[in-house]
C-alpha positions as CSV (number, residue, x, y, z in Angstrom):
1,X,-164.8,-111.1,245.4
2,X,-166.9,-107.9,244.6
3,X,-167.1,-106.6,241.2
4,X,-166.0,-103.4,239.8
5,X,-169.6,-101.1,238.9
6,X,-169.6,-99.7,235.3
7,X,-168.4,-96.6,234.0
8,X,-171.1,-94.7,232.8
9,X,-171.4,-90.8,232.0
10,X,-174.5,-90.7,234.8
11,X,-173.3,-92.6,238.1
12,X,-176.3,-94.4,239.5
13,X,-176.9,-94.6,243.2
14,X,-175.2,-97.8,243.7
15,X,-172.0,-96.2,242.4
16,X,-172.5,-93.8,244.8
17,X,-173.0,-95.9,247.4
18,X,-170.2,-98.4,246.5
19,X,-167.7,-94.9,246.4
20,X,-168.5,-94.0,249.4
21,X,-168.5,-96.7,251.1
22,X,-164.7,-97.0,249.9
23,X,-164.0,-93.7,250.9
24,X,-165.2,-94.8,254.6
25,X,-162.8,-97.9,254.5
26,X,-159.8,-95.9,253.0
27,X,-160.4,-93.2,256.2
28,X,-160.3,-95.7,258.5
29,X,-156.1,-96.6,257.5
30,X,-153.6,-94.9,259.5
31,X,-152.7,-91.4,258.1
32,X,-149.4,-92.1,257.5
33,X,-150.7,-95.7,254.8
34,X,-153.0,-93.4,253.4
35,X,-150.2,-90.7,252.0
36,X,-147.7,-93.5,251.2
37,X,-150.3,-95.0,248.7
38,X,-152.4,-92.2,247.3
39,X,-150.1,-91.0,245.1
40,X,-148.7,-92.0,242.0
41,X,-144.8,-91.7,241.3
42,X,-144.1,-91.2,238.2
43,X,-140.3,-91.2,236.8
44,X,-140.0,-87.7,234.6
45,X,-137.1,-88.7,232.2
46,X,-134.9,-85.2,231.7
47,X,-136.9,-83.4,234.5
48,X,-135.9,-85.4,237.5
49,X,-132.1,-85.8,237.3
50,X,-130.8,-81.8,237.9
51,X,-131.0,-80.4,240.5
52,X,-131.9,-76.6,238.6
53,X,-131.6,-75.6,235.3
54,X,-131.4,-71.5,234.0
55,X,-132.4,-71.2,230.4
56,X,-132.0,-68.0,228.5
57,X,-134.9,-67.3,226.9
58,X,-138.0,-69.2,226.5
59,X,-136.8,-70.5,222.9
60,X,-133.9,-72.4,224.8
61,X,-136.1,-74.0,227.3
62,X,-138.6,-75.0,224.3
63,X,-136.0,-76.5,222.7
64,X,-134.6,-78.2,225.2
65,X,-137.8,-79.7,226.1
66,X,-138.4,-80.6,222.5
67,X,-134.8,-82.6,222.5
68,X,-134.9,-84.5,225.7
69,X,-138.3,-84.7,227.2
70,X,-140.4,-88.0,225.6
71,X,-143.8,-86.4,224.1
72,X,-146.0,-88.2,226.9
73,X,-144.9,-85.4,229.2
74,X,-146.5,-82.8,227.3
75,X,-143.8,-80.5,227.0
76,X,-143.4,-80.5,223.4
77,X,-144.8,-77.8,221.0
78,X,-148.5,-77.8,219.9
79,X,-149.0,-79.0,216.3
80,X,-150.1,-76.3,213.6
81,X,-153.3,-76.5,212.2
């Protein structure tokens, strides 16, 4: 089993090598493989349930978002400083 290269700030050539080389195998799936895992689903509790929602002014929406979206979405207000 091949091991993963380290993560450095300054890729050496290997790491180059060993990326592209991946990229060449991933190309080489059927189209259709290659879109059905290349992205990442992620469930967006509060977001993906409606259909559409209207807010009436940006307050509203901010404070919705503040009440029912968890923080890792990054919908919540910035901390003061």
């Amino acid at each position: 089993m091949a091991t993963l290269p380290s993560h450095s700030a300054f890729p050496d050539e290997t790491d180059d090598l060993l990326f592209r080389e991946q990229c060449r195998r991933q190309m080489q799936r059927p189209l259709e493989a290659r879109m059905k895992y290349g992205f990442c689903r992620v469930s967006r509790p509060g977001l993906d349930a409606p259909a559409s929602r209207v807010f009436p002014s940006t307050r509203a929406y901010r404070e919705w978002c503040a009440a029912n979206l968890p923080a890792y979405l990054g919908y919540q207000a910035a901390p003061l400083e």
